[in-house]
C-alpha positions as CSV (number, residue, x, y, z in Angstrom):
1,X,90.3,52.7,52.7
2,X,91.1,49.6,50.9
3,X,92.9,46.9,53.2
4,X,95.4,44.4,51.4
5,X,96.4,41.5,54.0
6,X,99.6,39.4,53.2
7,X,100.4,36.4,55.6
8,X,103.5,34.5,56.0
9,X,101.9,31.2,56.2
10,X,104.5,29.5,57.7
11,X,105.1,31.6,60.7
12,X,101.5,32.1,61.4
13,X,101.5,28.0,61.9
14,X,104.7,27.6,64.3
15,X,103.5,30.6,66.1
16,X,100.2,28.5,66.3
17,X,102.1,25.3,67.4
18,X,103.9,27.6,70.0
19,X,100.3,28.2,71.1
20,X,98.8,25.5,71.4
21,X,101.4,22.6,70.7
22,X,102.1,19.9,68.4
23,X,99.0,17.5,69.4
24,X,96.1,20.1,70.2
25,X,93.4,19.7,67.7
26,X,91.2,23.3,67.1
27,X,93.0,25.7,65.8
28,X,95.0,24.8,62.4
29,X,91.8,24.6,60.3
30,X,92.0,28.9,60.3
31,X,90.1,31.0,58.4
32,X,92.6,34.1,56.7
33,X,89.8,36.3,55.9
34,X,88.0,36.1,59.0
35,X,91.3,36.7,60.7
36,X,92.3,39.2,59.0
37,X,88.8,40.9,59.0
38,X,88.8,40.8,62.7
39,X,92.2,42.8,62.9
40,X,91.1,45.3,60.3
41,X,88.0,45.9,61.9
42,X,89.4,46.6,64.8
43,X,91.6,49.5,64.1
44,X,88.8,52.6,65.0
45,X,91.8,55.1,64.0
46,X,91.6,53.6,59.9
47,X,87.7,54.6,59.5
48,X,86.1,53.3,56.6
49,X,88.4,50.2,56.4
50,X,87.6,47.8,53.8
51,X,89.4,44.1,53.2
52,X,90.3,44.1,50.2
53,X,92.5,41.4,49.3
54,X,93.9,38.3,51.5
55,X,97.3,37.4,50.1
56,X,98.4,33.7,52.1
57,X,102.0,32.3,51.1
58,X,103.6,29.1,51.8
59,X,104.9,26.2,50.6
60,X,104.1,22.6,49.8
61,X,105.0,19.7,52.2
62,X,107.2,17.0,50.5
63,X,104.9,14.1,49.9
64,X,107.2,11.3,49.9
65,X,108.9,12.8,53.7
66,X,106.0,13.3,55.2
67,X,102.6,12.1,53.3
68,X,100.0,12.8,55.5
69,X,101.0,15.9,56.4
70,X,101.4,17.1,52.8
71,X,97.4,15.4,52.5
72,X,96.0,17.5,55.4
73,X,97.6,20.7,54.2
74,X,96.4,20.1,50.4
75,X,93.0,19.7,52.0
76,X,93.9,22.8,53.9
77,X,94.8,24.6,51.0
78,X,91.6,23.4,49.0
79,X,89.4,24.6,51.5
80,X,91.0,28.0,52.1
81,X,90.3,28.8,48.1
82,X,87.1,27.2,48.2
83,X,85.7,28.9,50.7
84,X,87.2,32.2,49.6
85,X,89.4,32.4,53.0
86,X,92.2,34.1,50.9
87,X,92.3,35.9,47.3
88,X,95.9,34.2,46.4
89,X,98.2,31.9,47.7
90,X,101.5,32.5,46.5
91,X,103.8,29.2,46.8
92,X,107.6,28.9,47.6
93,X,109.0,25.7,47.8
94,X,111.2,23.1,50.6
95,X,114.7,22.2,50.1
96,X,115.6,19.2,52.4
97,X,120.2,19.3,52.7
98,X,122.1,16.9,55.1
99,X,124.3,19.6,57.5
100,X,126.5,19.1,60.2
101,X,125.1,20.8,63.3
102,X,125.9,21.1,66.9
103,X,123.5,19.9,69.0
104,X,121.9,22.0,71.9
105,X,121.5,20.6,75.8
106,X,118.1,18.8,76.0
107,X,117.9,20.5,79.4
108,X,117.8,24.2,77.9
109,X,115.4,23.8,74.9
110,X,113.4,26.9,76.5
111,X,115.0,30.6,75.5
112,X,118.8,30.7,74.2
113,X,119.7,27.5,72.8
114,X,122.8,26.0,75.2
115,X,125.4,24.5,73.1
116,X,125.9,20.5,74.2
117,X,129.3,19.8,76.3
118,X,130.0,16.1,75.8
119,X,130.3,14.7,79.6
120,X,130.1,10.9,78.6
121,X,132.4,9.0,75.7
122,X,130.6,10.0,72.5
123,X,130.0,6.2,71.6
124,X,127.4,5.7,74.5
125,X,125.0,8.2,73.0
126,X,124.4,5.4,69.5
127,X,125.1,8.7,67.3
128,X,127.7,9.2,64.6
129,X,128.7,12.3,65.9
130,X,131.9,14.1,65.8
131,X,133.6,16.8,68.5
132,X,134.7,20.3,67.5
133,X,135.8,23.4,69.1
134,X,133.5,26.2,69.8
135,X,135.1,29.7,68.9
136,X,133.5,32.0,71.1
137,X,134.0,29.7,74.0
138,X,136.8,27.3,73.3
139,X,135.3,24.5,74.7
140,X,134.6,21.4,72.8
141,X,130.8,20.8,71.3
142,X,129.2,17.6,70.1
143,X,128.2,17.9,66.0
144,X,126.2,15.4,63.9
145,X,125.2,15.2,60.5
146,X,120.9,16.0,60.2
147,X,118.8,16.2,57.7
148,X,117.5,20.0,57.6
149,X,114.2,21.1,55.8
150,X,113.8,24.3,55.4
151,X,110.8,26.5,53.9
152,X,111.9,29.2,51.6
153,X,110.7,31.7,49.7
154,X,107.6,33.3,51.7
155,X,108.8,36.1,53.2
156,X,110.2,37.1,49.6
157,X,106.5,36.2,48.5
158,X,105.2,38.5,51.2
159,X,107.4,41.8,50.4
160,X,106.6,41.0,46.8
161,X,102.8,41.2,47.1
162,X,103.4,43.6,49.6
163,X,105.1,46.2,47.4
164,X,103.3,45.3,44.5
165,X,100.3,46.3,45.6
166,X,101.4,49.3,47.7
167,X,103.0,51.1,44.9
168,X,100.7,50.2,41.9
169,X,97.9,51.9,44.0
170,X,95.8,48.7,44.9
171,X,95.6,49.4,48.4
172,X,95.5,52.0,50.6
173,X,96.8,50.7,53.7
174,X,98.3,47.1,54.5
175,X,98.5,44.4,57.2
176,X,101.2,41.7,57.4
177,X,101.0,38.9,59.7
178,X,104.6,37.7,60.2
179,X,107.3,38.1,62.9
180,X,110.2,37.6,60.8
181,X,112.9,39.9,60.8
182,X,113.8,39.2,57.2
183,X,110.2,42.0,56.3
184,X,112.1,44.9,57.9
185,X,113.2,46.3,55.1
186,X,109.6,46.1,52.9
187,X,107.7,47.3,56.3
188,X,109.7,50.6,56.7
189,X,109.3,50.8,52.6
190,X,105.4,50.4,52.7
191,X,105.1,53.1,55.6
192,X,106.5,55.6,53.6
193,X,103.9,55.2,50.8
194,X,100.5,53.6,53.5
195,X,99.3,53.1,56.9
196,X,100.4,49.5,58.5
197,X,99.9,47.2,60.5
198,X,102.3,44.5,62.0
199,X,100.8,41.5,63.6
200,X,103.4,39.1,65.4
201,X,101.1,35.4,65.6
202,X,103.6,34.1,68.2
203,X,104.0,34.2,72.2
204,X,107.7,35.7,71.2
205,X,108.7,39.1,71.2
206,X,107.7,40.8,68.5
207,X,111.1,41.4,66.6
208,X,113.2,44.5,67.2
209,X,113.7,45.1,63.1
210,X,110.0,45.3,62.4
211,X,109.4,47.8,65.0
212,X,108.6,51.5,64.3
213,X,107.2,54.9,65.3
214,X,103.1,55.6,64.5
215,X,104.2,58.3,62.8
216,X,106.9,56.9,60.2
217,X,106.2,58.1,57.3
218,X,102.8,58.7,56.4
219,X,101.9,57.5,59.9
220,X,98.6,55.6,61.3
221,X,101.0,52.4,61.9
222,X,100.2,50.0,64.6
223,X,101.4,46.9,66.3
224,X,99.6,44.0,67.7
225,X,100.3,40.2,68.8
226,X,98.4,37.4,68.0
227,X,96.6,35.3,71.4
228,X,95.4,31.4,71.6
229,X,91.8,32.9,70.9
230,X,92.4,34.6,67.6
231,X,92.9,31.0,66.1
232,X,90.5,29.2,67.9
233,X,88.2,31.9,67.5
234,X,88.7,32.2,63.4
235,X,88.1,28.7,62.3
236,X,86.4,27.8,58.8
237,X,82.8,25.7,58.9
238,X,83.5,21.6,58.8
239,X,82.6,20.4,55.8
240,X,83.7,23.0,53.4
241,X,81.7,21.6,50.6
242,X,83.6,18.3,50.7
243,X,86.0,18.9,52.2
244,X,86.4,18.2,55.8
245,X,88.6,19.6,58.7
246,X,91.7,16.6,59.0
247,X,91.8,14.2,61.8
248,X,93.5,16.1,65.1
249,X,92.9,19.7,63.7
């Protein structure tokens, strides 16, 4: 049974940061393949599971936003090929728009975002920040203009390598690391044609779209979250070659 592994790059690192938090170091300097290896040979009910292909997709940081970032992650991503931790990356790309949003109670950051009721005058917070009028609850909200970055493209990059390699025959079952929503859709397509598995990498709830029966389909599927020791426990050697784990990872 040939195993092809496609990661959503992205998600795997906020689920990691939801782990471990922004300033932990030991965890972000993950090996895919070992990873993925782990969860594949783990699954006693897909005997004679082989990896065969470790597709990782992401996006790169904007140098000029955020330069050391985007030099730890090209390190990152150097190492990862180097070290033949994935077969492909597949890249998507940031976009970076100003929006108006309404801001969310400092005091409710944990679970359903809590819209923010202004209780002072608007000019004592130093913002330029405007009021509006909340539809569902008709009271008035607090909205300022941000700068939003947003990462696109991998989950498309995921269901593409996904499918791809589903229905040309190049593997016969699959594994996608991912708990976005947006998959559904390519999941319940690839469990009509192979076994797969669904990891979530975060403490969240796995999401309600990308659940499923075992038996869908042609059956064998299974379901599995990620823990804190699955990263720490999947790390790459320091040096690889030259290349060494960044500062804090």
């Amino acid at each position: 049974m040939r195993v092809g592994v496609y990661i959503d790059g992205y998600n795997l690192y906020y689920a990691g940061r939801g782990w471990f938090g922004r300033g932990t170091a030991g965890w972000k300097w993950l090996s895919p393949r070992n990873l993925a290896a782990t969860l594949v040979a783990q699954r006693g009910d897909w005997p004679g599971a082989q990896l065969a292909r470790v597709v990782y997709c992401t996006a790169r940081i904007d140098p000029k936003n955020t330069p050391g970032a985007h030099r730890d992650q090209e390190v990152y991503l150097q190492a990862i090929r180097t070290s033949g931790a994935v077969d492909h990356v597949e890249f998507g790309y940031y976009v970076a728009n100003a929006k108006d949003v309404a801001l969310c109670d400092p005091a409710n950051f944990t679970g359903r975002p809590t819209l923010l009721h202004p209780q002072l005058p608007l000019n004592a917070t130093g913002l330029p920040i405007k009021t509006a009028t909340d539809r569902e609850s008709g009271k008035v909200i607090v909205i300022a203009r941000a700068l939003i970055r947003e990462e696109k493209g991998s989950d498309v990059n995921v269901a593409t390598h996904l499918l791809m390699d589903v229905l040309r025959g190049d593997v016969d079952a699959a594994v996608v690391i991912s708990n976005d929503s947006d998959l559904a859709l390519p999941l319940k397509v690839a469990r009509e044609c192979v076994p797969v598995g669904t990891v979530n990498p975060s403490k969240r709830q796995t999401a309600g779209a990308l659940r499923g029966q075992r038996a869908d389909g042609v059956g064998r599927h299974w379901w599995r979250t990620l823990a804190a020791a699955d990263f720490t426990g999947h790390q790459m050697p320091d040096p690889v070659g030259r290349l060494r784990r960044p500062s804090g990872w």
